[in-house]
N, C-alpha and C positions, 0 to 999 in steps of 0.2 A: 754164550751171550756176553760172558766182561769181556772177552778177546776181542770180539767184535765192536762193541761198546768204542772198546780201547782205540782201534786202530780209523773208527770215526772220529775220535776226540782228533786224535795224532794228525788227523787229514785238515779239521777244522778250526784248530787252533791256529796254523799260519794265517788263512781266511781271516779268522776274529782280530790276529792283533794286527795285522794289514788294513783293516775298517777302522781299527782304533787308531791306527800312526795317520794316518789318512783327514779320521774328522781330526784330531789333534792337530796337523798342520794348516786344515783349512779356518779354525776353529781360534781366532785372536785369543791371544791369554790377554784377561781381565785382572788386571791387580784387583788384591784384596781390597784396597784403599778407593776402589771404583777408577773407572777414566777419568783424565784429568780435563778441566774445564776448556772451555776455548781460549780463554783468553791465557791460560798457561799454557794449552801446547801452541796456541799463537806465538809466543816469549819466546818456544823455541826455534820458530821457523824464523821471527822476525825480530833482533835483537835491538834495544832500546837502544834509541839515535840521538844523542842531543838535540834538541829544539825540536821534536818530532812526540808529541802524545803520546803516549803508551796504553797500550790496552790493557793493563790494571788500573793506570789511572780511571779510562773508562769505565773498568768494571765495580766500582764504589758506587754503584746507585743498590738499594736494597725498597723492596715491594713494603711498602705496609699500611695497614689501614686505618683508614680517617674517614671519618663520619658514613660507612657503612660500605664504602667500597676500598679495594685497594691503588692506591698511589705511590710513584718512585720518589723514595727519598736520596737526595744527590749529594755527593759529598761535598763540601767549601772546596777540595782541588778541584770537582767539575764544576763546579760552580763559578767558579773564575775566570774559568774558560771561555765563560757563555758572552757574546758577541765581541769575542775575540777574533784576530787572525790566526788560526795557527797550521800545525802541518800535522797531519797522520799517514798511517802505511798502513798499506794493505793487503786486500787483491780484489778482483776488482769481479764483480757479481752484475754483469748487466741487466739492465731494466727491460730494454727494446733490442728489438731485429737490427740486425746492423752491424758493421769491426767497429763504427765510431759511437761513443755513448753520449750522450749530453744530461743525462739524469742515469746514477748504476749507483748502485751501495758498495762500500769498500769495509769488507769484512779482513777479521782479523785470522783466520785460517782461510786455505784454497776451497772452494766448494768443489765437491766430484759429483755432486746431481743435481743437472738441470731443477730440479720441481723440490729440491731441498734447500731451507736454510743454515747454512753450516754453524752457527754462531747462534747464541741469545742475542736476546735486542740490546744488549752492553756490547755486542761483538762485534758489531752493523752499524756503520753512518752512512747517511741517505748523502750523497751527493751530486751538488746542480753546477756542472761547470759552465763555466761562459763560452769555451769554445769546446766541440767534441773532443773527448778521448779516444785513442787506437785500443781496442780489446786486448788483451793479454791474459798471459797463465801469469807471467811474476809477479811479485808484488812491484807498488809502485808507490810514491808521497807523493799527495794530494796537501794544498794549502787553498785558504777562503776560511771566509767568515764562520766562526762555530756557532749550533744555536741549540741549547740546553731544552729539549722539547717536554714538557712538562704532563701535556697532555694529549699527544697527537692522538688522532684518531684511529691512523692505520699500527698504532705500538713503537712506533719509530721511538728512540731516545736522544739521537744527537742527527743533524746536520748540517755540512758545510756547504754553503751558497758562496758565489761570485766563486768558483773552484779554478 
C-alpha cells in the first residue's frame, strides 16, 4: 500500500504544482500595501504637464458629513479652479453612440469595460465640448471652463463646458 501510495503521489505532484504555476500567473500579485489608487496609477500613465491640472490636484476633495448627510469637502487648490479656464488630460470614456463625442467624461486611467467606471468621482470630469471630439484609446488635453460641482445629482465632481 505505501508503494503504491508513493508512486500516486510521484504522478500527482507534477499535476498539483502545474495548477499552482498556472493560477499564480493568471492570479495579479496584490501588494501588501493594496492597489494603488487611480489617480496614482493615472501619474503613471500620464505625467504632470505644466499648465495641465493634475489628477492629485483633483483628488483633494475628502467625503464628510454635515448635518446628517455626507458632502465633498474641496480643497482651496480646487477651489481655485472653479470657473476657471483650464486644461486636463485624460482618456476619454464616451457618453453616446458614435467616433464623434459632444458630451464623454475624461478619466484619468484608460477604462477596459465598457459598463465600468475606471476612476472614483475625483478621477472623472464630465465634459461638454462645443464642437465633437474623434474617439480615441490615447489620452488627449481638453481645455473649457471648470466647474467645482458641489452637489450634482448624478455624483459628478468637476466639469468642463465650452471644451
Amino acid at each position: 500500500m505505501g508503494e503504491a501510495m508513493n508512486r500516486i503521489v510521484r504522478w500527482m505532484l507534477p499535476l498539483a504544482m502545474g495548477a499552482a504555476l498556472t493560477a499564480q500567473a493568471i492570479t495579479p500579485a496584490v501588494p501588501q500595501s493594496g492597489l494603488p489608487s487611480a489617480t496614482d496609477y493615472g501619474a503613471t500613465l500620464l505625467p504632470e504637464r505644466s499648465g495641465v491640472v493634475s489628477w492629485r490636484t483633483l483628488a483633494q476633495v475628502t467625503p464628510v458629513q454635515q448635518g446628517g448627510r455626507m458632502v465633498n469637502e474641496f480643497s482651496k487648490d480646487i477651489l481655485t479652479l472653479d470657473k476657471r479656464d483650464v486644461k486636463v488630460q485624460g482618456f476619454m470614456i464616451p457618453l453616446d453612440m458614435g467616433d464623434k463625442q459632444k458630451r464623454f467624461l475624461l478619466s484619468a486611467v484608460p477604462s477596459d469595460c465598457a459598463f465600468c467606471m475606471p476612476a472614483g468621482p475625483d478621477g472623472v470630469v464630465e465634459i461638454i465640448a462645443r464642437t465633437p471630439v474623434k474617439f480615441g484609446f490615447e489620452p488627449i488635453v481638453v481645455s473649457g471652463r471648470f466647474a467645482v460641482l458641489k452637489d450634482d445629482a448624478n455624483g459628478v465632481l468637476y466639469r468642463l463646458t465650452d471644451a
